[in-house]
ZADO-1210 file (C-alpha; in nm, 4 decimals, padded with zeros to 6 digits):
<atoms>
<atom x="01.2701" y="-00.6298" z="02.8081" code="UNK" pos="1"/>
<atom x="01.1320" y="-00.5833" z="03.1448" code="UNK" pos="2"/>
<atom x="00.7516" y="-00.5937" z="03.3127" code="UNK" pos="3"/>
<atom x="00.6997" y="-00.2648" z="03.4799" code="UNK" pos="4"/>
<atom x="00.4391" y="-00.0729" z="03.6430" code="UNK" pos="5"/>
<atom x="00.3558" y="00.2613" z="03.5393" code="UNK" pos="6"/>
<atom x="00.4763" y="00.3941" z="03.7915" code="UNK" pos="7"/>
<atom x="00.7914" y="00.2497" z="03.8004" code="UNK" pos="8"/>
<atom x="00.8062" y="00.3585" z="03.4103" code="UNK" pos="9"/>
<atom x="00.7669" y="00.7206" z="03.5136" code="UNK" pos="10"/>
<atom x="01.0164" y="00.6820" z="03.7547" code="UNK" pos="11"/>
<atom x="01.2492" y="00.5459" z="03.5063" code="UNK" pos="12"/>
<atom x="01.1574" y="00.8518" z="03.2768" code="UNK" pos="13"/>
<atom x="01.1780" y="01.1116" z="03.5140" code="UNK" pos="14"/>
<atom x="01.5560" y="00.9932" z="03.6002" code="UNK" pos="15"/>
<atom x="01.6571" y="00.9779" z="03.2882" code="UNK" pos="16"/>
<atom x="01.7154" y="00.6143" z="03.2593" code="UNK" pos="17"/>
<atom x="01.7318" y="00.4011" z="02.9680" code="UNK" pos="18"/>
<atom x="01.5188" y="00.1226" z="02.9451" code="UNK" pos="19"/>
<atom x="01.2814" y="-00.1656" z="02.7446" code="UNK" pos="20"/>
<atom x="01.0145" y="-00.2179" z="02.9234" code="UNK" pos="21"/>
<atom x="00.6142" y="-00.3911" z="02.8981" code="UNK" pos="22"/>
<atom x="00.3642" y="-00.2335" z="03.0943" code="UNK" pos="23"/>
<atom x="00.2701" y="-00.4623" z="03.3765" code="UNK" pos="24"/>
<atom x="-00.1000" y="-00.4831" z="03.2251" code="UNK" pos="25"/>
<atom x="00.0544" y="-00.5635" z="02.8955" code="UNK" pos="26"/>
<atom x="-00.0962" y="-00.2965" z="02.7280" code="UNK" pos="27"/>
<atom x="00.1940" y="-00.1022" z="02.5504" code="UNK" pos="28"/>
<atom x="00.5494" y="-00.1452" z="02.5542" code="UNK" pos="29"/>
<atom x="00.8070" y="00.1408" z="02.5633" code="UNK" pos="30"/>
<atom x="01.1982" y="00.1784" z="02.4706" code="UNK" pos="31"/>
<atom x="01.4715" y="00.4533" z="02.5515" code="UNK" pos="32"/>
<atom x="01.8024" y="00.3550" z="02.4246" code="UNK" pos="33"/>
<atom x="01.8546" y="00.7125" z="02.4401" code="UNK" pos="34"/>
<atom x="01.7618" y="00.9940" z="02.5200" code="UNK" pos="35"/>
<atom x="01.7405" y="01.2284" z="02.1762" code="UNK" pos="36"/>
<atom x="01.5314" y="01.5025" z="02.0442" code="UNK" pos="37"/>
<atom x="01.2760" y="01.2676" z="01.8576" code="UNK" pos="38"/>
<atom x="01.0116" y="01.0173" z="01.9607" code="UNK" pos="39"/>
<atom x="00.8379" y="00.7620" z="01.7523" code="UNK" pos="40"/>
<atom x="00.4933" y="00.6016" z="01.8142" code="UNK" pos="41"/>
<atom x="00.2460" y="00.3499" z="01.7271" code="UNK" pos="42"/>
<atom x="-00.0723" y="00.3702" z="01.9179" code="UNK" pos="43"/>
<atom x="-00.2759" y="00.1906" z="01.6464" code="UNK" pos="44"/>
<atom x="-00.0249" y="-00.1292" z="01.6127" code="UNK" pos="45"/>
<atom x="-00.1952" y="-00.3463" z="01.8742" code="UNK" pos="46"/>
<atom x="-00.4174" y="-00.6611" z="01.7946" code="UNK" pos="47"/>
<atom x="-00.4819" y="-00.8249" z="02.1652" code="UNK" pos="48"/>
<atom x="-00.8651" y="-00.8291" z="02.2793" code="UNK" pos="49"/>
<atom x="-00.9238" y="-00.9177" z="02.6040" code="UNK" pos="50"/>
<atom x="-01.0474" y="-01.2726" z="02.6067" code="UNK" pos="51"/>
<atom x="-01.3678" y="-01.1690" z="02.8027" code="UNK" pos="52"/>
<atom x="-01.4527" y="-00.9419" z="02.5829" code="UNK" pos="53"/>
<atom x="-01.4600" y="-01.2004" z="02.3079" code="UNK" pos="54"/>
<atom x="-01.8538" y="-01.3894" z="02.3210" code="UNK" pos="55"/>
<atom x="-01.9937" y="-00.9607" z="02.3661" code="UNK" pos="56"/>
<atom x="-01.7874" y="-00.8909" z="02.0189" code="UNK" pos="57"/>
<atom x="-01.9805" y="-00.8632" z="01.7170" code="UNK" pos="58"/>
<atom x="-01.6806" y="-00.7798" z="01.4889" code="UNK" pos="59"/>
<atom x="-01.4457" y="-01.1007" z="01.3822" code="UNK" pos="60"/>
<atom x="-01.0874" y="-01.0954" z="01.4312" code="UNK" pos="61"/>
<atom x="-01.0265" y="-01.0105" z="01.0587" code="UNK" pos="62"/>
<atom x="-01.2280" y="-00.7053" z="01.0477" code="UNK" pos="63"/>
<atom x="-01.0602" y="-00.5774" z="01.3867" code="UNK" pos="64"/>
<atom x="-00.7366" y="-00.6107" z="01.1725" code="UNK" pos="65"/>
<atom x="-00.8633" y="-00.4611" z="00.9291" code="UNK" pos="66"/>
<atom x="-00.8717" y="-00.1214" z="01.1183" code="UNK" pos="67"/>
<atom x="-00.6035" y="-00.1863" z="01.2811" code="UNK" pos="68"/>
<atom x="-00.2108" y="-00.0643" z="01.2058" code="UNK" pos="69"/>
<atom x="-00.0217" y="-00.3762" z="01.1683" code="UNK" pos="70"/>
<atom x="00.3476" y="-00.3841" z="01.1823" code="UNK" pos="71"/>
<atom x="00.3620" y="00.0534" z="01.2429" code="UNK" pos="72"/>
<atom x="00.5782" y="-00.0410" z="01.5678" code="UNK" pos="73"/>
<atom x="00.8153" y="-00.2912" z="01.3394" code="UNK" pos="74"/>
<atom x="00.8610" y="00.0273" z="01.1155" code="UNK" pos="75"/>
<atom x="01.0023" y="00.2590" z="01.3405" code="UNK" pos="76"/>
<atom x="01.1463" y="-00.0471" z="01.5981" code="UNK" pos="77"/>
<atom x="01.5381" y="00.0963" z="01.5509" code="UNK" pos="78"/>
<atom x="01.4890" y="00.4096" z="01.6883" code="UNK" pos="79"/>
<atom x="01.6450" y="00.5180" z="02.0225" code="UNK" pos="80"/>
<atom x="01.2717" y="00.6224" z="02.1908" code="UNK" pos="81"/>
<atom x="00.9680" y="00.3995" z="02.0917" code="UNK" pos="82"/>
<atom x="00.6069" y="00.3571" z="02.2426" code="UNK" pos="83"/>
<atom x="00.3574" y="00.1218" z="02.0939" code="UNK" pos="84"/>
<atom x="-00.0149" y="00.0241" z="02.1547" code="UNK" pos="85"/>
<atom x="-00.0513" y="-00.3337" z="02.2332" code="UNK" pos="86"/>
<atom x="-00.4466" y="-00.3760" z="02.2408" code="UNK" pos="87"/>
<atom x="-00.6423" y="-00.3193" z="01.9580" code="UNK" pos="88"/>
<atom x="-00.8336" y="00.0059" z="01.8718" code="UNK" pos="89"/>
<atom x="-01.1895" y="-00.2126" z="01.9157" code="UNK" pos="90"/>
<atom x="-01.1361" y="-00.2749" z="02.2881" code="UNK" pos="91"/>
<atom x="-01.0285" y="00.1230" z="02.3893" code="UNK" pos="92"/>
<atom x="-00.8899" y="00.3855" z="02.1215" code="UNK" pos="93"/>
<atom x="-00.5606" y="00.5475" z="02.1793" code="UNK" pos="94"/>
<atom x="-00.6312" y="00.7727" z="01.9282" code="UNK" pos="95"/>
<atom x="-00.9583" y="00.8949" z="02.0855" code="UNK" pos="96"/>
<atom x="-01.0019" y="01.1275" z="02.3492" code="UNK" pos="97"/>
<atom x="-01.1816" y="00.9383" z="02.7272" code="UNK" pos="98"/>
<atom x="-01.4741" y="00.9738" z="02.6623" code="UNK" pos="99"/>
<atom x="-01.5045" y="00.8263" z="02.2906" code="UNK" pos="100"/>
<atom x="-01.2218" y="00.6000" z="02.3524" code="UNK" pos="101"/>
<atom x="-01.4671" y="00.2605" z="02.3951" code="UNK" pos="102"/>
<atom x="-01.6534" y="00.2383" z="02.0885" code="UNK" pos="103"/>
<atom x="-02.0376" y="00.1827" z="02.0579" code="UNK" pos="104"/>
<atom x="-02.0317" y="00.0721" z="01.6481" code="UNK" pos="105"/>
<atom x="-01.6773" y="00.0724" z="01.4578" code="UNK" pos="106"/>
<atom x="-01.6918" y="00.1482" z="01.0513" code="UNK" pos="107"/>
<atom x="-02.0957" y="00.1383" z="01.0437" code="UNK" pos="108"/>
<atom x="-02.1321" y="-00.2001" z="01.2157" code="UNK" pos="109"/>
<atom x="-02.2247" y="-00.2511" z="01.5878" code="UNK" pos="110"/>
<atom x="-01.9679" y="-00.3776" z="01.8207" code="UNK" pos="111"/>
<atom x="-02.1373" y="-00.5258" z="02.1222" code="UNK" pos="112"/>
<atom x="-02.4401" y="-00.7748" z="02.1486" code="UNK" pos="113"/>
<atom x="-02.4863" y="-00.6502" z="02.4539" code="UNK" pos="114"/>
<atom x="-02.3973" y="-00.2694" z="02.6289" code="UNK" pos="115"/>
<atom x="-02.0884" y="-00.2851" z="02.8030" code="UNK" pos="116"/>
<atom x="-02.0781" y="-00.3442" z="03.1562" code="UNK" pos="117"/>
<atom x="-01.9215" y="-00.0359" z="03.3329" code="UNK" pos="118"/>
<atom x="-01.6582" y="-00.2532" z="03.5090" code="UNK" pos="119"/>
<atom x="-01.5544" y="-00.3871" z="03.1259" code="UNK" pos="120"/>
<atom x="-01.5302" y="-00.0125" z="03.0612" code="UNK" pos="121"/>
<atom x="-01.3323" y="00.0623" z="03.3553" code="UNK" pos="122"/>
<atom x="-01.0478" y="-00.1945" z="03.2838" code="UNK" pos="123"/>
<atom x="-00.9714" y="-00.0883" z="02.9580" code="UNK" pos="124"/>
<atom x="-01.0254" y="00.3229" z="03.0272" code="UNK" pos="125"/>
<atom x="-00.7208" y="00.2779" z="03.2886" code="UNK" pos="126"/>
<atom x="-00.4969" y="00.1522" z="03.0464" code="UNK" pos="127"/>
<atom x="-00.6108" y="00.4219" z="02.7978" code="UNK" pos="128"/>
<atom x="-00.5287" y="00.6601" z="03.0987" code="UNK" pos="129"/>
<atom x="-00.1791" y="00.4903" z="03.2020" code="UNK" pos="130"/>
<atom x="-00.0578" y="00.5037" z="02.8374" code="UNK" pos="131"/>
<atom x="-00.1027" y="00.8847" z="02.8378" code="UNK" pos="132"/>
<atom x="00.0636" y="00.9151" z="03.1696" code="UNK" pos="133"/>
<atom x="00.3697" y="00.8119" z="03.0704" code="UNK" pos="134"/>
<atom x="00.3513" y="01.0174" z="02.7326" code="UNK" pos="135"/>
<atom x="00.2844" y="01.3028" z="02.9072" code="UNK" pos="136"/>
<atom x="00.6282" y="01.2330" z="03.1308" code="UNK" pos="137"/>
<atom x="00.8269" y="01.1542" z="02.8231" code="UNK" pos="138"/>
<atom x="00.7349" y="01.4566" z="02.6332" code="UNK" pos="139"/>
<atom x="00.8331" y="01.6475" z="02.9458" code="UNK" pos="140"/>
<atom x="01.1593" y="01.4909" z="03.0094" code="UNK" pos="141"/>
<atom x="01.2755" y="01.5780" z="02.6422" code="UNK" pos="142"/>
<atom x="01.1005" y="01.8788" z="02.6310" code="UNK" pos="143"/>
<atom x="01.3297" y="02.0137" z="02.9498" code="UNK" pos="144"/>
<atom x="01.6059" y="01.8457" z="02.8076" code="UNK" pos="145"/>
<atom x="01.6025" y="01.9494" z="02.4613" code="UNK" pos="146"/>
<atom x="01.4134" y="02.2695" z="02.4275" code="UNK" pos="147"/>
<atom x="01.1458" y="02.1200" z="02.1320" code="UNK" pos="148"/>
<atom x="01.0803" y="01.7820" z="01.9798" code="UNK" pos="149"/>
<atom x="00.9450" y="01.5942" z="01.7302" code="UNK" pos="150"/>
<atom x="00.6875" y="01.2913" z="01.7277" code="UNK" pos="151"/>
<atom x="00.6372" y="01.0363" z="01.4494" code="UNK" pos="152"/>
<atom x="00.3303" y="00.9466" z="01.4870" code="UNK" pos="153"/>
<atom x="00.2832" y="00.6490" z="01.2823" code="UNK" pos="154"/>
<atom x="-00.0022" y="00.4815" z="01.1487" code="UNK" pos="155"/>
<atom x="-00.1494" y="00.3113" z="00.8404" code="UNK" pos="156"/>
<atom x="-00.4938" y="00.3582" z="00.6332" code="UNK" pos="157"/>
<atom x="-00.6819" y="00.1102" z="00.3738" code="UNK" pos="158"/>
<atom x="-00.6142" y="00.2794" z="00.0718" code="UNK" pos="159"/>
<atom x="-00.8342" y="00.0313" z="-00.0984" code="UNK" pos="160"/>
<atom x="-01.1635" y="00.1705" z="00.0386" code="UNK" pos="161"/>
<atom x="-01.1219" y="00.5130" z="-00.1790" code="UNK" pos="162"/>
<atom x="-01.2655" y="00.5184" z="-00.5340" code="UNK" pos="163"/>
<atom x="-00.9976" y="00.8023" z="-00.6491" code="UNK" pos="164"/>
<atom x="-00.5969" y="00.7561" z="-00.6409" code="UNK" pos="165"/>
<atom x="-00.4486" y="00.8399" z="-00.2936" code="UNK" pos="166"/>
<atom x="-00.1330" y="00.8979" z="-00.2091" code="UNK" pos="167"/>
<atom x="00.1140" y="00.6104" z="-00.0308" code="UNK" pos="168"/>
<atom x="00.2125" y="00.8885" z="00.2340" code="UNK" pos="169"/>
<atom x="-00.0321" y="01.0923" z="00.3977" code="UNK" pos="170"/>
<atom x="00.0872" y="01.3888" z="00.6650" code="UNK" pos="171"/>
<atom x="-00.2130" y="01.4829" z="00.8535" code="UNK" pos="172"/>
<atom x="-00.1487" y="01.8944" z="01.0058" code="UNK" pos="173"/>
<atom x="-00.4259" y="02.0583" z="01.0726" code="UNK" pos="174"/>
<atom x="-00.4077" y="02.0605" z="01.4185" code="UNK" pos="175"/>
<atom x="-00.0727" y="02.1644" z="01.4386" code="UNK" pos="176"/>
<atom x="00.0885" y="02.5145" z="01.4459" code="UNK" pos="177"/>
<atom x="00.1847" y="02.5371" z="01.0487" code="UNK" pos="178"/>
<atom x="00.2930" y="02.8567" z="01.0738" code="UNK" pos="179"/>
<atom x="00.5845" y="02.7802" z="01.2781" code="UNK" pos="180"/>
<atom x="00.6578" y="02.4181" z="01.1476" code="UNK" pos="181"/>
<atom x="00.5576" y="02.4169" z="00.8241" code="UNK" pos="182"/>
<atom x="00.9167" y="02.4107" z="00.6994" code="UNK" pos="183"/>
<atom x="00.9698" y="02.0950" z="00.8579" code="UNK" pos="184"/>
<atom x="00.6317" y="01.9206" z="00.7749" code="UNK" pos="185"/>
<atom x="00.7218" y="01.9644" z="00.3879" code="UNK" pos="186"/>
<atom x="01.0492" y="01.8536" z="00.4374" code="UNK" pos="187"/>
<atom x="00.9076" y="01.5043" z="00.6035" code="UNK" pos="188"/>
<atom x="00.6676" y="01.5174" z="00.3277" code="UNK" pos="189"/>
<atom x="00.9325" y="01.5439" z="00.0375" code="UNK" pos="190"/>
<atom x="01.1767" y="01.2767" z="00.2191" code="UNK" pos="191"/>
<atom x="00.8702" y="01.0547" z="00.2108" code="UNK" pos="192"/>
<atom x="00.7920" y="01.0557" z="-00.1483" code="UNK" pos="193"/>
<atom x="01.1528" y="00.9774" z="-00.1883" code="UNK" pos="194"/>
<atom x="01.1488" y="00.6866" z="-00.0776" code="UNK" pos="195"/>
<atom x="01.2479" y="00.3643" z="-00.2887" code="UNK" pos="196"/>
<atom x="01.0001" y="00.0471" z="-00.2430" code="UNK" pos="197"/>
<atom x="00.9921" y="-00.3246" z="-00.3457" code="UNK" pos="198"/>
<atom x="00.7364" y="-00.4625" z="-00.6260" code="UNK" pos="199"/>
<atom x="00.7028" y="-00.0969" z="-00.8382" code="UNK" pos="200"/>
<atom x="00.5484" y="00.0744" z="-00.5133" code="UNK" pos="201"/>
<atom x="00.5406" y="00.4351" z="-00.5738" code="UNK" pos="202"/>
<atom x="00.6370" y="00.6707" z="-00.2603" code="UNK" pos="203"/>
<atom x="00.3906" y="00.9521" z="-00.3207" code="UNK" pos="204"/>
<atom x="00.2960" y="01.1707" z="-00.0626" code="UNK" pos="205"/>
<atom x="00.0447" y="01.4229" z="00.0180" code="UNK" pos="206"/>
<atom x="-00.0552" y="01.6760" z="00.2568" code="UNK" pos="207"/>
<atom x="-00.4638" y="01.6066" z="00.4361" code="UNK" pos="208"/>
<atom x="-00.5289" y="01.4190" z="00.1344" code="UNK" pos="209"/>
<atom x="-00.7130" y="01.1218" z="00.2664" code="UNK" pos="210"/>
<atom x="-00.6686" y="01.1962" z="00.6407" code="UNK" pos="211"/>
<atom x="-00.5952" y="01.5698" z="00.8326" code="UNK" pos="212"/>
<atom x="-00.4630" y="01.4648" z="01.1726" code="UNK" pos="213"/>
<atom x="-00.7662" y="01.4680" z="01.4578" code="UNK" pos="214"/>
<atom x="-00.6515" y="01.2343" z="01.6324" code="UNK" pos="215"/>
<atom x="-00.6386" y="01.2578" z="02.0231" code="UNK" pos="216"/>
<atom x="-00.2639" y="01.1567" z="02.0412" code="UNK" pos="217"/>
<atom x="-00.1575" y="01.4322" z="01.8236" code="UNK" pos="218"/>
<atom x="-00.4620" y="01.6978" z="01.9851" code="UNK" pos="219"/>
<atom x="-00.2857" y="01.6045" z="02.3639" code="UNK" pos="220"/>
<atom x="00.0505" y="01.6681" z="02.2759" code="UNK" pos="221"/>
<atom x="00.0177" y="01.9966" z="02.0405" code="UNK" pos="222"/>
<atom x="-00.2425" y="02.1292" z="02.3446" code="UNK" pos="223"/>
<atom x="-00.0439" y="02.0420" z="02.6474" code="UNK" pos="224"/>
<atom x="00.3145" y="02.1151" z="02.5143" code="UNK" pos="225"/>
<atom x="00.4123" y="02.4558" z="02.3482" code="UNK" pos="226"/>
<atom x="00.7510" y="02.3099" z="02.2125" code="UNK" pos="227"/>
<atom x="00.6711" y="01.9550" z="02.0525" code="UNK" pos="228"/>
<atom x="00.5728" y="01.8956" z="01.6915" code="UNK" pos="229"/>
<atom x="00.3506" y="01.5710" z="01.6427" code="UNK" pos="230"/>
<atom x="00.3782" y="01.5027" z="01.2832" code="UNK" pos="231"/>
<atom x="00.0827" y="01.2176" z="01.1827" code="UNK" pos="232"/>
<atom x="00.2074" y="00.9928" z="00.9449" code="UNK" pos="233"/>
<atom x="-00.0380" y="00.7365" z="00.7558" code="UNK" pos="234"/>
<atom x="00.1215" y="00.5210" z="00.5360" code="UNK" pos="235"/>
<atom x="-00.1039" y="00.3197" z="00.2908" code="UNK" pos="236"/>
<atom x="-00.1400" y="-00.0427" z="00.3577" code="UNK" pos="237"/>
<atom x="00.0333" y="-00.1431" z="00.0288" code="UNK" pos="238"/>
<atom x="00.2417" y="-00.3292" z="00.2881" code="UNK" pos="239"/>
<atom x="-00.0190" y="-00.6010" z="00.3160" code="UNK" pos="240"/>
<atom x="-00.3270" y="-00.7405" z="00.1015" code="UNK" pos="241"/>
<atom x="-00.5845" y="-00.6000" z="00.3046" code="UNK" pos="242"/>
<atom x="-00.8577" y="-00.7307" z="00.1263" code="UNK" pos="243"/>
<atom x="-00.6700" y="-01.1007" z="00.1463" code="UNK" pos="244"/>
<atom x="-00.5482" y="-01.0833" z="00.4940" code="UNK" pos="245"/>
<atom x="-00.2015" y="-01.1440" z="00.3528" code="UNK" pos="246"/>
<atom x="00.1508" y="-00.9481" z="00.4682" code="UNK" pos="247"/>
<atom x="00.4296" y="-00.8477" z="00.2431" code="UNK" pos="248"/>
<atom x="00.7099" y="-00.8600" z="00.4475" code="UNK" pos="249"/>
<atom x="00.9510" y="-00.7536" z="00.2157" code="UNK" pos="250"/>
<atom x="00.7581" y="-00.3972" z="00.1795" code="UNK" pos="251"/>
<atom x="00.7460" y="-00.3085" z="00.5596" code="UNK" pos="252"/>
<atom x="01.0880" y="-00.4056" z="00.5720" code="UNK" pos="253"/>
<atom x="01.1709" y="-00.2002" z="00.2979" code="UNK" pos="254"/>
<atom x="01.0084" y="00.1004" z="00.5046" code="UNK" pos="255"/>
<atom x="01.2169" y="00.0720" z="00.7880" code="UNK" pos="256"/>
<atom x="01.5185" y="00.0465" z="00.6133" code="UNK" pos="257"/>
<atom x="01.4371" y="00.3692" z="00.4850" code="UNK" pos="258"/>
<atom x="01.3183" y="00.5399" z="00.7886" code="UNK" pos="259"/>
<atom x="01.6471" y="00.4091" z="00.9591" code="UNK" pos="260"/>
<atom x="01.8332" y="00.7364" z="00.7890" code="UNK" pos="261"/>
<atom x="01.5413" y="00.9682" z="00.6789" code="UNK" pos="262"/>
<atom x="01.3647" y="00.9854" z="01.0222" code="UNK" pos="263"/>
<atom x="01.6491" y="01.0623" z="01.2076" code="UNK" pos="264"/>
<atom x="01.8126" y="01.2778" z="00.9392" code="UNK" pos="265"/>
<atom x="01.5011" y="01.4989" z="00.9259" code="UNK" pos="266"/>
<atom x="01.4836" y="01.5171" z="01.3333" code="UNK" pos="267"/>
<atom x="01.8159" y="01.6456" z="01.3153" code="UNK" pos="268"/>
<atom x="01.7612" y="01.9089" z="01.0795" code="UNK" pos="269"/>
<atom x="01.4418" y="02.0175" z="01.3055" code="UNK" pos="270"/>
<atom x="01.6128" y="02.0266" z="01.6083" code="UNK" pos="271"/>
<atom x="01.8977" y="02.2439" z="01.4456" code="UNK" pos="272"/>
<atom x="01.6278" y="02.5042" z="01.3216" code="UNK" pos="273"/>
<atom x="01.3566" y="02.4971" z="01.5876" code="UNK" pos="274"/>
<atom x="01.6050" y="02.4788" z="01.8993" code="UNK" pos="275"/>
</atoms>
């Protein structure tokens, strides 16, 4: 893996090369083994908080985590084109548009002691702004060389919270054009529930059950591309005690075995029908 610049990233991008790289600020780390019709992503999977942003923090590290996607990036680490958060959601939101990227309160509770300085603000908005960037000129690049393409947009949710059932697979669409992709969605949907898990874990999935896909990741792609379908996929955290602060390794490892042939296998058969 290599420390690059943005800029150089782009660059990189833009001639087509492959690559493993860490942004240069450390903020999110990218991989093109090759260049193919699909995408995966974890802009929730980060945990780093900058260290002077620590005595201002009213949350501990444990409920950070808590809202946090742990171990999204490990699930979908094998495929050729990867992009992952590295800081956490409680220092600038990936998932969140500019201007509510920096949160005031997180989950009812007040973050800072003290307002945020606008220079505090400033550091972390730039990597919010660099990340997209270089989304924007990936997206482009396989758009141009592919003709459409999809996005796995990966996260996690504490199914815990909820006083009904919920389902171990949610696919969050309403913000995407159903009419034209809705083929493919239930497909995803159908290979998810599939799935075979450790420890009796059922492999149910469900359609804007628990979650319905606002988030500003999917929102930029499906509004700035006409070709690219972002499918948000929440997986429940029955991969960790959430409660305990305890992983289960062998469950997360479980998922990416299983995403190592049903991911690609269901970009393939999008690309055949949607190219």
């Amino acid at each position: 893996m290599q420390k690059l610049t943005v800029a150089q990233i782009v660059s990189k991008i833009e001639a087509e090369e492959c690559f493993h790289a860490v942004a240069s600020d450390y903020s999110f780390t990218i991989k093109i083994e090759e260049y193919v019709h699909y995408a995966c992503a974890a802009v929730h999977n980060g945990h780093q908080f900058r260290k002077e942003l620590w005595n201002n923090c009213l949350h501990t590290e444990y409920e950070r985590w808590f809202e946090e996607d742990p171990e999204t990036k490990n699930m979908v680490q094998s495929h050729p084109i990867v992009i992952a958060g590295m800081d956490s959601r409680f220092e600038y939101d990936l998932n969140r548009d500019p201007e509510t990227a920096i949160y005031k309160d997180a989950w009812g509770k007040q973050l800072w002691k003290d307002k945020l300085p606008e220079d505090m603000k400033t550091k972390s908005l730039d990597k919010h702004f660099h990340f997209y960037q270089v989304v924007h000129t990936l997206v482009t690049k396989l758009e141009e060389k592919f003709g459409v393409c999809v996005v796995y947009d990966m996260h996690s949710y504490n199914w815990k919270r909820w006083d009904r059932e919920v389902p171990t697979w949610n696919l969050g669409t309403a913000n995407i054009d159903n009419n034209r992709f809705g083929e493919s969605v239930e497909a995803w949907r159908k290979s998810l529930s599939e799935m075979q898990l450790p420890n009796g874990i059922p492999s149910t999935s469900k359609i804007n059950d628990t979650f319905q896909g606002n988030g500003y990741f999917l929102k930029y792609i499906t509004n700035t591309f006409k070709n690219t379908l972002v499918l948000a996929t929440e997986i429940a955290k029955v991969y960790c005690d959430e409660l305990d602060y305890m992983m289960y390794p062998e469950v997360f490892t479980a998922v990416e075995s299983e995403l190592q042939t049903r991911l690609p296998e269901h970009a393939a058969a999008f690309y055949k029908r949607y190219r």
